[in-house]
N, C-alpha and C positions, 0 to 999 in steps of 0.2 A: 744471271740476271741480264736480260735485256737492255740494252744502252736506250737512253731519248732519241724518241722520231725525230727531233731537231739536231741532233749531234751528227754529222756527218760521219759518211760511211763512206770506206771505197768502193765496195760492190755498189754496180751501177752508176758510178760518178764519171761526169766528165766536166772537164773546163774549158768553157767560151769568155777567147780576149775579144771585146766587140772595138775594134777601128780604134787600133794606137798607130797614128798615120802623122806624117815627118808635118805636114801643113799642121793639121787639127792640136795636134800633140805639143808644138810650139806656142800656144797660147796658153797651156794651162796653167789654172794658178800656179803651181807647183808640178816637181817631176820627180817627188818621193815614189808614185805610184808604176815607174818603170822598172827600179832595182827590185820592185815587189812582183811585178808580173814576172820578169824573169827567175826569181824563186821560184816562183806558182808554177810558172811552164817546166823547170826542170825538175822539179821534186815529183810534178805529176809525171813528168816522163820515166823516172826513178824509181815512180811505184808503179810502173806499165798502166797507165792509166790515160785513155785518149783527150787530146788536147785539140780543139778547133778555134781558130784565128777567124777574124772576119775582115774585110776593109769595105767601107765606105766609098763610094763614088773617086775609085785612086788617081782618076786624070784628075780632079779636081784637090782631092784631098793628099795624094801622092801614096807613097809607097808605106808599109809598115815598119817603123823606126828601127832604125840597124841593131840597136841591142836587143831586139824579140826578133826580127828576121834573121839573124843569124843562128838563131836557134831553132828555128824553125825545119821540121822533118818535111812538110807539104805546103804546097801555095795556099796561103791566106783564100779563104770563099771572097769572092766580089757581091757585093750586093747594093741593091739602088732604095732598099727598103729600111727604115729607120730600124724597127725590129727585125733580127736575123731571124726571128721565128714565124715572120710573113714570108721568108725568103725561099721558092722552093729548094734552092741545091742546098739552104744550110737544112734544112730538114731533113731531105735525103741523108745530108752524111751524117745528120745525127742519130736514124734509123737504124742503122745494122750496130750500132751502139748501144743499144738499148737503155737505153738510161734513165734511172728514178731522179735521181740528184745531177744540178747543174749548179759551179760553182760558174756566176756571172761576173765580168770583169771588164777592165775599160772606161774608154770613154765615147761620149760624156754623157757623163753619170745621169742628167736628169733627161736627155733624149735617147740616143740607141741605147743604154743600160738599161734607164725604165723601161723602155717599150718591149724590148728584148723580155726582161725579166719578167713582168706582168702576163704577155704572152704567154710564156712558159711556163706559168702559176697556170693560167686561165686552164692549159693545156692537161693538165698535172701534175706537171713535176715540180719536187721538191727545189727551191729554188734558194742557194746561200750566194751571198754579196758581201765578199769581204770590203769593207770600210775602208780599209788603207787602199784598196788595188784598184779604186775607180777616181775618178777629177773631173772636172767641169773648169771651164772659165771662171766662174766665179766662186765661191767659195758657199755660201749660201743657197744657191741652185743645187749643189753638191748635197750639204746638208737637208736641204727639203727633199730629194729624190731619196736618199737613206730613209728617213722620217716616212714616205710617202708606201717604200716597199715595203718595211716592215709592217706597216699597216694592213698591206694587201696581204702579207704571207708571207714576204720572201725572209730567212733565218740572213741576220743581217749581224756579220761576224768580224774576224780579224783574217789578214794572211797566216800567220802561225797558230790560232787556234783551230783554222781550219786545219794545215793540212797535219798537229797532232791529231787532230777528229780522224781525220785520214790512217795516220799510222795505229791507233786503238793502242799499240804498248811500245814500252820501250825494250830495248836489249834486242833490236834482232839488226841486222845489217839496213836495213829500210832506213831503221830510226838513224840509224850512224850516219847515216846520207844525207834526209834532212836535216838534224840539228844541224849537221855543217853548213848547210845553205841556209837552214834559220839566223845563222848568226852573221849571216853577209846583209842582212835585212838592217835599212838604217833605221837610225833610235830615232824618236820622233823628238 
């Protein structure tokens, strides 16, 4: 049997962090949504599965915050457009990618994530926004942008339901990888 068009798949997936930057990132409500990217990015690196970073306008917003730049295999895209999917180089690198599913993440959730995400609906792809892995300054903006994508389409999930959607079963070395990194993910 065929699994739900909403359950995520790895064939064809990739994950965009949109602008976790040391300036923007220090305002946020909260910083549950760091230890959460950093799962996200290494589990997707774990299942070979490409991973692209974005920043925001860096002289301004500064650099991408040392616990994802450090993990990072390639320089963050620069871009000066709220959505990275106005952005021609994030396009570009998302092209030889080919990609149905894009797991959308960052901040803030109710500007460069919606815009980003919406975009990328408009566009066609399948678009999941894990819930825990994005923040806004206030906590309600946050909330309305969730509320707002799932509206428009985007499959509006968890960090760990996504990336078991990712693994499809247990018992193989994959799953052995994430659960260990699922369980560095703090309890809410």
């Amino acid at each position: 049997m065929r699994h739900h068009p909403e359950i995520l798949a790895a064939e064809q997936s990739v994950l965009v962090i949109i602008d976790v930057q040391d300036r923007i990132n220090a305002v946020m409500a909260d910083q549950d949504h760091i230890p959460r990217l950093a799962v996200l990015y290494r589990a997707f690196r774990a299942l070979g599965l490409p991973v692209l970073v974005t920043e925001q306008y860096p002289k301004g917003l500064g650099p991408t915050v040392p616990e994802l730049a450090g993990l990072l295999e390639r320089p963050p895209l620069i871009k000066n457009t709220f959505s990275a999917a106005r952005d021609e180089a994030f396009m570009e690198a998302m092209e030889p990618l080919n990609p149905h599913r894009v797991v959308v993440t960052g901040i803030e959730a109710h500007v460069c994530v919606t815009q980003t995400a919406l975009d990328l609906i408009h566009a066609g792809f399948q678009v999941h926004v894990p819930h825990d892995a994005v923040c806004s300054r206030r906590p309600r903006d946050r909330k309305w942008a969730l509320r707002r994508l799932g509206m428009a389409g985007a499959v509006i999930t968890s960090t760990e339901s996504a990336l078991f959607e990712l693994l499809d079963r247990c018992g193989t070395e994959e799953f052995k990888t994430v659960s260990r990194l699922v369980k560095e993910l703090p309890v809410d």
